[in-house]
PQR file of N, CA, C, O and H, with PARSE charges and radii, in Angstrom:
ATOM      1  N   UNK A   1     -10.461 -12.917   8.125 -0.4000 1.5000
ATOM      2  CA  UNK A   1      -9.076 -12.507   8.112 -0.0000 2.0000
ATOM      3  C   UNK A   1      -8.984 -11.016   7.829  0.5500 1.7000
ATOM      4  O   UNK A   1      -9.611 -10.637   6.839 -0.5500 1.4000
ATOM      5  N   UNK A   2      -8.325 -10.123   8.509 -0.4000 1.5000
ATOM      6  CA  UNK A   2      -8.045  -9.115   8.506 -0.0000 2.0000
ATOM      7  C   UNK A   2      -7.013  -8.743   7.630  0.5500 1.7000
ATOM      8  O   UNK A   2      -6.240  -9.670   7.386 -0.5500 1.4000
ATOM      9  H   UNK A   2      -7.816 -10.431   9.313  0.4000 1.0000
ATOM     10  N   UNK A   3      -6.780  -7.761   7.125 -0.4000 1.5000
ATOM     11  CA  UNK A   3      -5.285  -7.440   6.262 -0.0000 2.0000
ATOM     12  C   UNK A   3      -4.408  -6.154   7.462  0.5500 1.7000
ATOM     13  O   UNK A   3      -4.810  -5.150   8.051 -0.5500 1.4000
ATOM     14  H   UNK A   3      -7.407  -7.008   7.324  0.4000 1.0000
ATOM     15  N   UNK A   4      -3.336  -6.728   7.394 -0.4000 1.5000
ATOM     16  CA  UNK A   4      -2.784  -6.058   8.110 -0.0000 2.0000
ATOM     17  C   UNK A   4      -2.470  -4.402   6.956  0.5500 1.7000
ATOM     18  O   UNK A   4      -2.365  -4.495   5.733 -0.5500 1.4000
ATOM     19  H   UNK A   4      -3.009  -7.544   6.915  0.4000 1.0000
ATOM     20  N   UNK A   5      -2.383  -3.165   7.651 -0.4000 1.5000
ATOM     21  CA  UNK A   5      -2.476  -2.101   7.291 -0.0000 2.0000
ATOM     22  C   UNK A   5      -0.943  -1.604   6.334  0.5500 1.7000
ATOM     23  O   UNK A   5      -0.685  -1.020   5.281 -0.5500 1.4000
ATOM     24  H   UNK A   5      -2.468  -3.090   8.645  0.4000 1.0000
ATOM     25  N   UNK A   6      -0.050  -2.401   7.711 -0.4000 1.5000
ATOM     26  CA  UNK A   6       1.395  -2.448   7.270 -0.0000 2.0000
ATOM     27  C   UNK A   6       1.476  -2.894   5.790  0.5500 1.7000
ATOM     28  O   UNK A   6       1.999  -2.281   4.860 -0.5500 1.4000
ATOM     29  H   UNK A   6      -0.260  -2.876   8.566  0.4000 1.0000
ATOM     30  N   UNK A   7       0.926  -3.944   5.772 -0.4000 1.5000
ATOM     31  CA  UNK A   7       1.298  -4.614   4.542 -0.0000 2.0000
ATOM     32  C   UNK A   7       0.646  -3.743   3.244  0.5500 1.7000
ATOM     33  O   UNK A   7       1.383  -3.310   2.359 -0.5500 1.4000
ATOM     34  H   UNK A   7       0.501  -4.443   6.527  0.4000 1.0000
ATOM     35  N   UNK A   8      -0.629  -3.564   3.233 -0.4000 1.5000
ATOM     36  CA  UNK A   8      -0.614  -2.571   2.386 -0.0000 2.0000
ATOM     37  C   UNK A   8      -0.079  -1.286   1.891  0.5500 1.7000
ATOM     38  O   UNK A   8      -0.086  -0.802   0.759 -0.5500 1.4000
ATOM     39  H   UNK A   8      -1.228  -3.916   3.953  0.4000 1.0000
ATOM     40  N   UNK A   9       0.508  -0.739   3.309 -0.4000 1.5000
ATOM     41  CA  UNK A   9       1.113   0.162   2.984 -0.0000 2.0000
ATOM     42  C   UNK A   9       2.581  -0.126   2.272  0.5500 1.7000
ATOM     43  O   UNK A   9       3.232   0.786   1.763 -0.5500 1.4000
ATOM     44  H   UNK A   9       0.514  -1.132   4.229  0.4000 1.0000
ATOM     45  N   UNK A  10       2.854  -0.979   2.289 -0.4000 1.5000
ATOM     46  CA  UNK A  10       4.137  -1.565   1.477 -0.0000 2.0000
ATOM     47  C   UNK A  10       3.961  -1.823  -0.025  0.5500 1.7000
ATOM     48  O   UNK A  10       4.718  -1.393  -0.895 -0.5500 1.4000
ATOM     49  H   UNK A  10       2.325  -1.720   2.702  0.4000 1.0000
ATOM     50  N   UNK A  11       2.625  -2.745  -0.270 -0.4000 1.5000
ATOM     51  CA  UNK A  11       1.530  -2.221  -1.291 -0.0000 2.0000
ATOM     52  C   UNK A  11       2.012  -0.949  -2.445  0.5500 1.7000
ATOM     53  O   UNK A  11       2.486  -0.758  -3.565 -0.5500 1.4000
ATOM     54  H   UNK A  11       2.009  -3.094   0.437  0.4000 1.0000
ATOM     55  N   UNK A  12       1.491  -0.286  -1.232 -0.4000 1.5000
ATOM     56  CA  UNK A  12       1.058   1.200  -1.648 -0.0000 2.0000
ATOM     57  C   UNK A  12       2.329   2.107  -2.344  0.5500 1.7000
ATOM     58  O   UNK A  12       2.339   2.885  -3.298 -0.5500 1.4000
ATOM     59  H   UNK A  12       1.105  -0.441  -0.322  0.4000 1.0000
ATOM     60  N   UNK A  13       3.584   1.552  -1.248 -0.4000 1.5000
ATOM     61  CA  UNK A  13       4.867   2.320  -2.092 -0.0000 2.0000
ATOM     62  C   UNK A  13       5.471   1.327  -3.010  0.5500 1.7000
ATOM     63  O   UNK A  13       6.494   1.689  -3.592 -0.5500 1.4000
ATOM     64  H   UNK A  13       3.576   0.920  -0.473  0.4000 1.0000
ATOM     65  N   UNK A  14       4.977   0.035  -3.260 -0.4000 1.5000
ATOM     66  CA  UNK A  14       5.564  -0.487  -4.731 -0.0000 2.0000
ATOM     67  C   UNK A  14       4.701  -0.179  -5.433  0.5500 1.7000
ATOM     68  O   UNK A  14       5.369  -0.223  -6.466 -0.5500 1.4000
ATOM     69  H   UNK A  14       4.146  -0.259  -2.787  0.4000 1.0000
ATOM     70  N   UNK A  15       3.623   0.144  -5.804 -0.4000 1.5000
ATOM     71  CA  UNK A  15       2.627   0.821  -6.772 -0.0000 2.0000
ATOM     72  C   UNK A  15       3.210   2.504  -7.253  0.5500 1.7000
ATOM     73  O   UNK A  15       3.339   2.899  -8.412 -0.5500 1.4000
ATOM     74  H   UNK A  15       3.080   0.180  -4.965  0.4000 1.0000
ATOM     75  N   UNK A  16       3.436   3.129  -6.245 -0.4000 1.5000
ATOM     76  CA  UNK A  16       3.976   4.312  -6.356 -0.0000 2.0000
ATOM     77  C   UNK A  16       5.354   4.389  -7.662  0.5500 1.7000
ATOM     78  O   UNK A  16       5.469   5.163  -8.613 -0.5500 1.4000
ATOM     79  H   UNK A  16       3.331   2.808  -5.304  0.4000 1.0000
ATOM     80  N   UNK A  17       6.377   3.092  -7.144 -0.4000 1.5000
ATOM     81  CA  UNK A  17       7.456   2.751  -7.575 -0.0000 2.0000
ATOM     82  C   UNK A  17       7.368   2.112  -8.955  0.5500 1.7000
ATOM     83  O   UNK A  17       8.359   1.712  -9.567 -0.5500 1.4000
ATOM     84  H   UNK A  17       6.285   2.464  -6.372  0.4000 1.0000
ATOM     85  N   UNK A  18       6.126   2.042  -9.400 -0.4000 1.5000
ATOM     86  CA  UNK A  18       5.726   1.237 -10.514 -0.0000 2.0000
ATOM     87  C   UNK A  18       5.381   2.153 -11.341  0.5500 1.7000
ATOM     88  O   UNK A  18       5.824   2.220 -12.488 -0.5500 1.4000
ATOM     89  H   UNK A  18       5.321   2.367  -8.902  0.4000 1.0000
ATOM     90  N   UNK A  19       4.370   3.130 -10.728 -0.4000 1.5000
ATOM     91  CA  UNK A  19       4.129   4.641 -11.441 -0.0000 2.0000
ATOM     92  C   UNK A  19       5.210   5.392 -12.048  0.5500 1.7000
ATOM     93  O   UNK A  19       5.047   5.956 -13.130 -0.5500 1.4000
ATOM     94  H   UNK A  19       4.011   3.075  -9.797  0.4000 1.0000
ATOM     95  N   UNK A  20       6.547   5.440 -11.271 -0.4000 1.5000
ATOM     96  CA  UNK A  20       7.779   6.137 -11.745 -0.0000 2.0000
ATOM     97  C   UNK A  20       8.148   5.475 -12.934  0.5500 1.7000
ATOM     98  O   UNK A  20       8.009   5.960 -14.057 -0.5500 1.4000
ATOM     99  H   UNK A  20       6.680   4.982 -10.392  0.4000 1.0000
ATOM    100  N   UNK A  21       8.790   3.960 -12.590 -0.4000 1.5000
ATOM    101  CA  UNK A  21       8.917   3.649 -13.618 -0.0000 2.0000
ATOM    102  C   UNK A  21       8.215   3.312 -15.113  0.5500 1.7000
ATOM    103  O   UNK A  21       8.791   2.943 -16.137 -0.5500 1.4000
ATOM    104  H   UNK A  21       8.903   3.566 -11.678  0.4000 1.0000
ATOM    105  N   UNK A  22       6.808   3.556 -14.904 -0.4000 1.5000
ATOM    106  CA  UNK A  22       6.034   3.388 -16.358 -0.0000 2.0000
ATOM    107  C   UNK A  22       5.779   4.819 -16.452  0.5500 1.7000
ATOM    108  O   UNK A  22       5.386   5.082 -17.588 -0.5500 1.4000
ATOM    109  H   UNK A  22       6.340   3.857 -14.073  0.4000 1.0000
ATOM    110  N   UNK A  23       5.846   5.806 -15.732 -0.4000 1.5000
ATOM    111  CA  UNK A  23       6.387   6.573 -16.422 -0.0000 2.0000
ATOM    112  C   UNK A  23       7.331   7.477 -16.926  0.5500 1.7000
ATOM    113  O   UNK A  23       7.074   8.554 -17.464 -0.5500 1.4000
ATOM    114  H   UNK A  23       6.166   5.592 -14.809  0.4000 1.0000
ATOM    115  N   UNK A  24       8.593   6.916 -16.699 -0.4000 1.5000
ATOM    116  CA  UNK A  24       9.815   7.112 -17.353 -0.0000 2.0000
ATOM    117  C   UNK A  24       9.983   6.323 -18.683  0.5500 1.7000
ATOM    118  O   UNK A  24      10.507   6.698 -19.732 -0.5500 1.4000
ATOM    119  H   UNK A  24       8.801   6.041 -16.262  0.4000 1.0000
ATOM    120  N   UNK A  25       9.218   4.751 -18.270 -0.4000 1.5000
ATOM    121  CA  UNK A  25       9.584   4.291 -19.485 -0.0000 2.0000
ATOM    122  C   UNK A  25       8.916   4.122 -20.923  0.5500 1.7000
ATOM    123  O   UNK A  25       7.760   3.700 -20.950 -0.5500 1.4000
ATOM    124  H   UNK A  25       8.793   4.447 -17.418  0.4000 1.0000
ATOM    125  N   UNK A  26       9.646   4.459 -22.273 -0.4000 1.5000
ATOM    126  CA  UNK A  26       9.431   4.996 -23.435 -0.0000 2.0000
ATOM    127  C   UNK A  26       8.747   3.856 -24.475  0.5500 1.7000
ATOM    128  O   UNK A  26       8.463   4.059 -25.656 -0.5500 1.4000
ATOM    129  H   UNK A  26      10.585   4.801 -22.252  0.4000 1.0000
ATOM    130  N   UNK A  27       8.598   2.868 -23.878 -0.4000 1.5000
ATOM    131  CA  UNK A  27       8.160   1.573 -25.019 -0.0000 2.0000
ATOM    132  C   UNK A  27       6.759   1.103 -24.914  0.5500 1.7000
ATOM    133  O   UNK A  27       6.355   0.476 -25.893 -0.5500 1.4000
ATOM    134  H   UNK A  27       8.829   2.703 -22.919  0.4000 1.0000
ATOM    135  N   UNK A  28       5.943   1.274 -23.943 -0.4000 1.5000
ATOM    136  CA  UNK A  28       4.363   1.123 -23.413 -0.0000 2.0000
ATOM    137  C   UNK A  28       3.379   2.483 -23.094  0.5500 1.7000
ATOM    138  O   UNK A  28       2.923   3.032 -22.092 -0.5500 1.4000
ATOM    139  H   UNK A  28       6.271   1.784 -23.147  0.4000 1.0000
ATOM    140  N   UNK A  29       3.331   2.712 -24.804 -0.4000 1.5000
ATOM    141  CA  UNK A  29       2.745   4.333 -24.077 -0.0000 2.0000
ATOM    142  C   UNK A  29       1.335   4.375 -23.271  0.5500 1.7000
ATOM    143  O   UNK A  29       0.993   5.471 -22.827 -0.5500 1.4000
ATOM    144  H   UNK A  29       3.701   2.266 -25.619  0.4000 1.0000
ATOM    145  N   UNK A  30       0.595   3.386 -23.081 -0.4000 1.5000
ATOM    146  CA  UNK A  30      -0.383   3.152 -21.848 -0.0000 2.0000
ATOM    147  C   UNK A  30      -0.003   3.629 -20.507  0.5500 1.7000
ATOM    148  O   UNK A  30      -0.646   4.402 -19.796 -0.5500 1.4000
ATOM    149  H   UNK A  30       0.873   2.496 -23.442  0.4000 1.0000
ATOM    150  N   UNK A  31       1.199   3.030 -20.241 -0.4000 1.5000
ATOM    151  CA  UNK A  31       1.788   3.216 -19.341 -0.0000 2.0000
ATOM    152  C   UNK A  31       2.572   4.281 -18.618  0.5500 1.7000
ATOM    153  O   UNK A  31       2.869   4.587 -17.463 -0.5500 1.4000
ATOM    154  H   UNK A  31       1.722   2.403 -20.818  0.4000 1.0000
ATOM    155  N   UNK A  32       2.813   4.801 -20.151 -0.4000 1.5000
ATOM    156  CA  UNK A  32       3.296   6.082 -20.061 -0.0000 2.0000
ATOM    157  C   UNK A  32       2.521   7.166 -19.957  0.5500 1.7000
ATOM    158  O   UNK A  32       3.024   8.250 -19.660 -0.5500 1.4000
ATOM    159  H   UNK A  32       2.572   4.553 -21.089  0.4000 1.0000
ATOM    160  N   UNK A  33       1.007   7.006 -20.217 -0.4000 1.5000
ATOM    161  CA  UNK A  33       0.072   8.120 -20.299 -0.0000 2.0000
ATOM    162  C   UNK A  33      -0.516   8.066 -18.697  0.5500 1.7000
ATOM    163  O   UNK A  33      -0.832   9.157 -18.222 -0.5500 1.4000
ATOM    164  H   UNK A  33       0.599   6.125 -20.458  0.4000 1.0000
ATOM    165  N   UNK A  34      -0.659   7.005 -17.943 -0.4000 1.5000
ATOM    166  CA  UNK A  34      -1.339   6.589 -16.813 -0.0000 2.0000
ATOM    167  C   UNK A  34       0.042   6.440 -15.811  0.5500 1.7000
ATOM    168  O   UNK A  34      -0.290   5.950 -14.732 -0.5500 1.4000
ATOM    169  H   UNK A  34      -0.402   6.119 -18.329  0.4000 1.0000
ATOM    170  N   UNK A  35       0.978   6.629 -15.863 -0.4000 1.5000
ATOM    171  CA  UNK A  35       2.058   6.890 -14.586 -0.0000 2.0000
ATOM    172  C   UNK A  35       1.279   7.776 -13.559  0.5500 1.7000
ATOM    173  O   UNK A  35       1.134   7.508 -12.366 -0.5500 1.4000
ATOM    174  H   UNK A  35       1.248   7.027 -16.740  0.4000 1.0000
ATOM    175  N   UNK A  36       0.870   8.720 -14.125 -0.4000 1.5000
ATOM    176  CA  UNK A  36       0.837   9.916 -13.081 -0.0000 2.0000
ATOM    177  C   UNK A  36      -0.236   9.065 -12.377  0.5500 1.7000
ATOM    178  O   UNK A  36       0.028   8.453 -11.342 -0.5500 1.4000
ATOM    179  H   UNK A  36       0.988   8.938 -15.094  0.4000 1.0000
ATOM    180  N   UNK A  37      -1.206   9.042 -12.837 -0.4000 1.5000
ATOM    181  CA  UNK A  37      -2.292   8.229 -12.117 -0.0000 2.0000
ATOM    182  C   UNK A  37      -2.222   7.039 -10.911  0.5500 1.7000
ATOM    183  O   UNK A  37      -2.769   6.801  -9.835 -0.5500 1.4000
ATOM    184  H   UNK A  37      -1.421   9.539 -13.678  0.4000 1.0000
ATOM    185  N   UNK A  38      -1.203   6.453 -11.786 -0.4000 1.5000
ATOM    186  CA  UNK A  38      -0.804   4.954 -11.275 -0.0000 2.0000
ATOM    187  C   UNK A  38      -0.061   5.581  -9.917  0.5500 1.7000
ATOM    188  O   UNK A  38      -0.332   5.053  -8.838 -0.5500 1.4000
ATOM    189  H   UNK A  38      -0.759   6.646 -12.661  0.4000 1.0000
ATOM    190  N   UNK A  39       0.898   6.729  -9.959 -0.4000 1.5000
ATOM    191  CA  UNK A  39       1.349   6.909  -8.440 -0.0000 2.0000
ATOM    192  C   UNK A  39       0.494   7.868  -7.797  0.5500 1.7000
ATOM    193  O   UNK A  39       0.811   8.100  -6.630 -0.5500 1.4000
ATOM    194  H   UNK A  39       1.118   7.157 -10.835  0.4000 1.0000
ATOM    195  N   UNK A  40      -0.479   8.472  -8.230 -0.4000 1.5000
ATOM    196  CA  UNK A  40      -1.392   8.850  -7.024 -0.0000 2.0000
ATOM    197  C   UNK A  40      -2.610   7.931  -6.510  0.5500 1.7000
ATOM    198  O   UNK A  40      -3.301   8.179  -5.522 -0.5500 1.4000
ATOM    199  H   UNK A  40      -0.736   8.284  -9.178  0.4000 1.0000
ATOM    200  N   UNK A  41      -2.742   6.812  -7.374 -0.4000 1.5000
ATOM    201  CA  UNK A  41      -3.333   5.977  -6.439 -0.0000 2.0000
ATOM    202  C   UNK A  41      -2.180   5.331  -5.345  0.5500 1.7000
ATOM    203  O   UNK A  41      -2.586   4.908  -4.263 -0.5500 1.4000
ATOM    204  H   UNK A  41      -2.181   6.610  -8.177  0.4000 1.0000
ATOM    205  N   UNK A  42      -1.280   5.299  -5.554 -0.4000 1.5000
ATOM    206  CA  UNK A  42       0.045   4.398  -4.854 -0.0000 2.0000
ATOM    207  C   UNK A  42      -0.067   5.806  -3.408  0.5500 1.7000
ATOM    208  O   UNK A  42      -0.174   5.430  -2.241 -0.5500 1.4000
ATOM    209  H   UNK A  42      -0.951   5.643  -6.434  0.4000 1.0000
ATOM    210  N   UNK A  43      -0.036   6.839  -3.642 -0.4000 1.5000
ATOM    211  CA  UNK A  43       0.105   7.696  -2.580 -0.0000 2.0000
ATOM    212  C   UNK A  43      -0.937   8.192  -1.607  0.5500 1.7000
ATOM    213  O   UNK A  43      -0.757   8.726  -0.512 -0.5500 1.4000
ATOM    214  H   UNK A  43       0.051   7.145  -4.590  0.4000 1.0000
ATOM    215  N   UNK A  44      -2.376   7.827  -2.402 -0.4000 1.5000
ATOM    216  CA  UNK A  44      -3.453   8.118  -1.380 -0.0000 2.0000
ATOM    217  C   UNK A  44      -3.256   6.670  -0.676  0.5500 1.7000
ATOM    218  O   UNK A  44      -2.795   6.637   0.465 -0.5500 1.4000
ATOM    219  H   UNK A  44      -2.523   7.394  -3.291  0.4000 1.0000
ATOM    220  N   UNK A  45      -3.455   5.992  -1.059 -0.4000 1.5000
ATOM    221  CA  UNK A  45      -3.426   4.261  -0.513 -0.0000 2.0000
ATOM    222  C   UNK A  45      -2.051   4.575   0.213  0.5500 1.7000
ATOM    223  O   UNK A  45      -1.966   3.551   0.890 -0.5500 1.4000
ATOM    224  H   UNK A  45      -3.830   6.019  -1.985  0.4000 1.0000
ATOM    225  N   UNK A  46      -1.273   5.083   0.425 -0.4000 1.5000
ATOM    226  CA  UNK A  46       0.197   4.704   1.402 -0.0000 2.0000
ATOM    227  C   UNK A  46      -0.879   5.807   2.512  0.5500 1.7000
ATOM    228  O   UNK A  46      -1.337   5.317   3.544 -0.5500 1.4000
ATOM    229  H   UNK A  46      -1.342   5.915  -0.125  0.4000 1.0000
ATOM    230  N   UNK A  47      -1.176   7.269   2.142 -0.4000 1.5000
ATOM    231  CA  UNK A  47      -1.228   7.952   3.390 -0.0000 2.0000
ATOM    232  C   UNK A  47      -2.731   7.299   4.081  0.5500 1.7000
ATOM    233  O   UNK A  47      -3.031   7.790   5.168 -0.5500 1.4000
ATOM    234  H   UNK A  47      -0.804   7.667   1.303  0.4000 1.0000
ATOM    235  N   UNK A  48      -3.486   6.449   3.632 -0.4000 1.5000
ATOM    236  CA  UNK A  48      -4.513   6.185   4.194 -0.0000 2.0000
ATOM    237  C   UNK A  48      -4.624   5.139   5.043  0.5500 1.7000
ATOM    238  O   UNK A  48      -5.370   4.921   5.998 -0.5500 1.4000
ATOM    239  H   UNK A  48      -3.242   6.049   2.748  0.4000 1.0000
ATOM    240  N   UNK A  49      -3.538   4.380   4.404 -0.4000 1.5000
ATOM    241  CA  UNK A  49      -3.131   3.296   5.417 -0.0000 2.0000
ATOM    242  C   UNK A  49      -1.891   3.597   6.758  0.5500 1.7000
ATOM    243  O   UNK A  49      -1.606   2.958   7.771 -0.5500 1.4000
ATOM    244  H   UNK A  49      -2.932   4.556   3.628  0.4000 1.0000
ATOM    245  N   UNK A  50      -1.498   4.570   6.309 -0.4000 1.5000
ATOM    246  CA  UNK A  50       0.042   4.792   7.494 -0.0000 2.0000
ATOM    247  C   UNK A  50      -1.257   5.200   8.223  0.5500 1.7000
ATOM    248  O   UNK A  50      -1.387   4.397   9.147 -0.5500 1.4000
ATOM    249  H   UNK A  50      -1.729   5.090   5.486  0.4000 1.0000
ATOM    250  N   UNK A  51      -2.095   5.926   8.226 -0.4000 1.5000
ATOM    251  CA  UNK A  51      -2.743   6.849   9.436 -0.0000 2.0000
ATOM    252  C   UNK A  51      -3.524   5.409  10.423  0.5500 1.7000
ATOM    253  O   UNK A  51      -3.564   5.483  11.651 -0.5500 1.4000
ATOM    254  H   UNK A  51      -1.989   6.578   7.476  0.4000 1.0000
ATOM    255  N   UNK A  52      -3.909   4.570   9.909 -0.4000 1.5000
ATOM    256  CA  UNK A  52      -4.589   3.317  10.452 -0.0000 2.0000
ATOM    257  C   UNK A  52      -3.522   2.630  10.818  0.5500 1.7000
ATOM    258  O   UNK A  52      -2.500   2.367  10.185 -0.5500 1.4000
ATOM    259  H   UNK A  52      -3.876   4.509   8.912  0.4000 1.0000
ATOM    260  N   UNK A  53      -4.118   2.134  12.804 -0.4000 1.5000
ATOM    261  CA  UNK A  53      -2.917   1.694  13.252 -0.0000 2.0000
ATOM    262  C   UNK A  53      -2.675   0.133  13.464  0.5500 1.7000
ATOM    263  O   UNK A  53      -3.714  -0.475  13.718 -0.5500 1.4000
ATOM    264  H   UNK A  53      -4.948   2.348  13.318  0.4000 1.0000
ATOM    265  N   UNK A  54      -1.539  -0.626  13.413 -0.4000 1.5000
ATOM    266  CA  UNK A  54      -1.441  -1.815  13.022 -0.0000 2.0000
ATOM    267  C   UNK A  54      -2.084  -2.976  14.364  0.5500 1.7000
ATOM    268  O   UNK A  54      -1.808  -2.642  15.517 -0.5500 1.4000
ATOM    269  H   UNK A  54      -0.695  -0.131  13.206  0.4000 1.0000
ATOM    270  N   UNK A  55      -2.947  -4.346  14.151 -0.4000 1.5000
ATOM    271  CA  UNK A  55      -3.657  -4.695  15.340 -0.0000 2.0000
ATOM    272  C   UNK A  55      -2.764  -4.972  16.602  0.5500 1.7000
ATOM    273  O   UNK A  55      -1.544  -5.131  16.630 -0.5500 1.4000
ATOM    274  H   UNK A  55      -3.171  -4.618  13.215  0.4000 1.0000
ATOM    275  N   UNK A  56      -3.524  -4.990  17.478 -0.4000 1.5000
ATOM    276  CA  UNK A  56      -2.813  -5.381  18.809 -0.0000 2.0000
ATOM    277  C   UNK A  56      -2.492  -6.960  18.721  0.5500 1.7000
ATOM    278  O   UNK A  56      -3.368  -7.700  18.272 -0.5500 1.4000
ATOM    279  H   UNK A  56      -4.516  -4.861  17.455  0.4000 1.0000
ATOM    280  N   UNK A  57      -1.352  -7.450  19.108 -0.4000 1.5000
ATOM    281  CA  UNK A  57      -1.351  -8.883  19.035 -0.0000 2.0000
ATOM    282  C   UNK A  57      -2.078  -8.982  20.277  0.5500 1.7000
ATOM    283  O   UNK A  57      -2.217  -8.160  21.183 -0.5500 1.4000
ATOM    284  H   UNK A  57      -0.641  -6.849  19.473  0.4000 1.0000
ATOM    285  N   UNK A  58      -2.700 -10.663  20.070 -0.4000 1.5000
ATOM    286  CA  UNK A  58      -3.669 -10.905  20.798 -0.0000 2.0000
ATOM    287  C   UNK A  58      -2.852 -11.628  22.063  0.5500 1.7000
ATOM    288  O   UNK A  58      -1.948 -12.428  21.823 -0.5500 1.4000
ATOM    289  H   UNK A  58      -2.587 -11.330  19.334  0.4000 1.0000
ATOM    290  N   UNK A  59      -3.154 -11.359  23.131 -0.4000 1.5000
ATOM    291  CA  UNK A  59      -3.093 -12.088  24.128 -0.0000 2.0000
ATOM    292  C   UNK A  59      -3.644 -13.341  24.909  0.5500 1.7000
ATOM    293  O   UNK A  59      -4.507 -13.143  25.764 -0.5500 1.4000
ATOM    294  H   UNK A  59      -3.888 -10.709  23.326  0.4000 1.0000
ATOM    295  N   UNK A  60      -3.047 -15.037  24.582 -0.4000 1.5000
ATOM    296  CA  UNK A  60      -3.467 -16.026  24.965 -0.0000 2.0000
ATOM    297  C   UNK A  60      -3.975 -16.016  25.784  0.5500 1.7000
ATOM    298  O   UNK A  60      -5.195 -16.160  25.869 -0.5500 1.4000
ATOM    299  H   UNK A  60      -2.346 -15.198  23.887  0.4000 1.0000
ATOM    300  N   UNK A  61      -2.663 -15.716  27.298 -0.4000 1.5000
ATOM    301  CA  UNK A  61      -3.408 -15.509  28.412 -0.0000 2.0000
ATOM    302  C   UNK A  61      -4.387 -14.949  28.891  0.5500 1.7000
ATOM    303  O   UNK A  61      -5.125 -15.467  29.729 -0.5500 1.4000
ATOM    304  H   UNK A  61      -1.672 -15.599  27.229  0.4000 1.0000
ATOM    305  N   UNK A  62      -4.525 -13.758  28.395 -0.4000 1.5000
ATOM    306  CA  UNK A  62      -5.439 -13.113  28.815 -0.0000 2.0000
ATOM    307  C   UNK A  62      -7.249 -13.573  28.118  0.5500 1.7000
ATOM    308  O   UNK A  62      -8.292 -13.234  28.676 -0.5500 1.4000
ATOM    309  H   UNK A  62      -3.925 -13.337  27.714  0.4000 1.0000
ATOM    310  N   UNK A  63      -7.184 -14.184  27.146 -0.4000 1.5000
ATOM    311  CA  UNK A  63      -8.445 -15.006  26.714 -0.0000 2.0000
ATOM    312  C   UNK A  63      -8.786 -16.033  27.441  0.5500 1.7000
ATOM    313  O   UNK A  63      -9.973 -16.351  27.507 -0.5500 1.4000
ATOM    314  H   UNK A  63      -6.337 -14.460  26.693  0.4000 1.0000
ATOM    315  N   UNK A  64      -7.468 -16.984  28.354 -0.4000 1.5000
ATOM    316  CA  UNK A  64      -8.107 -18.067  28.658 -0.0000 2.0000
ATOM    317  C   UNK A  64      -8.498 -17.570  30.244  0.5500 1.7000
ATOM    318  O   UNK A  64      -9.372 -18.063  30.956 -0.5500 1.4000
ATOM    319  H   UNK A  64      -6.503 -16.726  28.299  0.4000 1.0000
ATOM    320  N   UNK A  65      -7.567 -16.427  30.580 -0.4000 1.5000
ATOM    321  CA  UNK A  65      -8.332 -16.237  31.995 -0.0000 2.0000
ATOM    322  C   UNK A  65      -9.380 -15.653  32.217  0.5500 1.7000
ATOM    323  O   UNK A  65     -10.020 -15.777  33.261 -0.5500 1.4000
ATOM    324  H   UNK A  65      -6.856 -16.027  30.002  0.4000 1.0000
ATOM    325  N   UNK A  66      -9.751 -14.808  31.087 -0.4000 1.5000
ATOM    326  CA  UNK A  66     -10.832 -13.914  31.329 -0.0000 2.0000
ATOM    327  C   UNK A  66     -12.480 -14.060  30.994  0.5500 1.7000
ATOM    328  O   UNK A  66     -13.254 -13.151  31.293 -0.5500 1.4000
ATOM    329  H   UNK A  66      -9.231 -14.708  30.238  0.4000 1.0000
TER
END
């Protein structure tokens, strides 16, 4: 099974979105020390996957005729 690219890249910007908010927020200072981190993994993982392009759907016909 393959992972589609799309999907990670969706992944990739709720991780980003997770980074903001832990680090805005004031009650988990783990979280608060590792934001920055947490959204640049979220942003290499979005641009590494947008550049990879999503598979070709496969064609029935063309398997059973060929």
């Amino acid at each position: 099974m393959r992972l589609n690219p799309r999907l990670i890249e969706t992944i990739s910007t709720w991780v980003m979105v997770f980074g903001i908010v832990a680090l805005c927020q004031p009650w988990i200072f783990f979280l608060h020390l590792y934001g920055v981190v947490i959204i640049i993994v979220g942003l290499v993982g979005f641009i590494v996957f947008s550049h990879i392009p999503s598979p070709e759907p496969r064609d029935e016909k063309r398997l059973v005729d060929g």
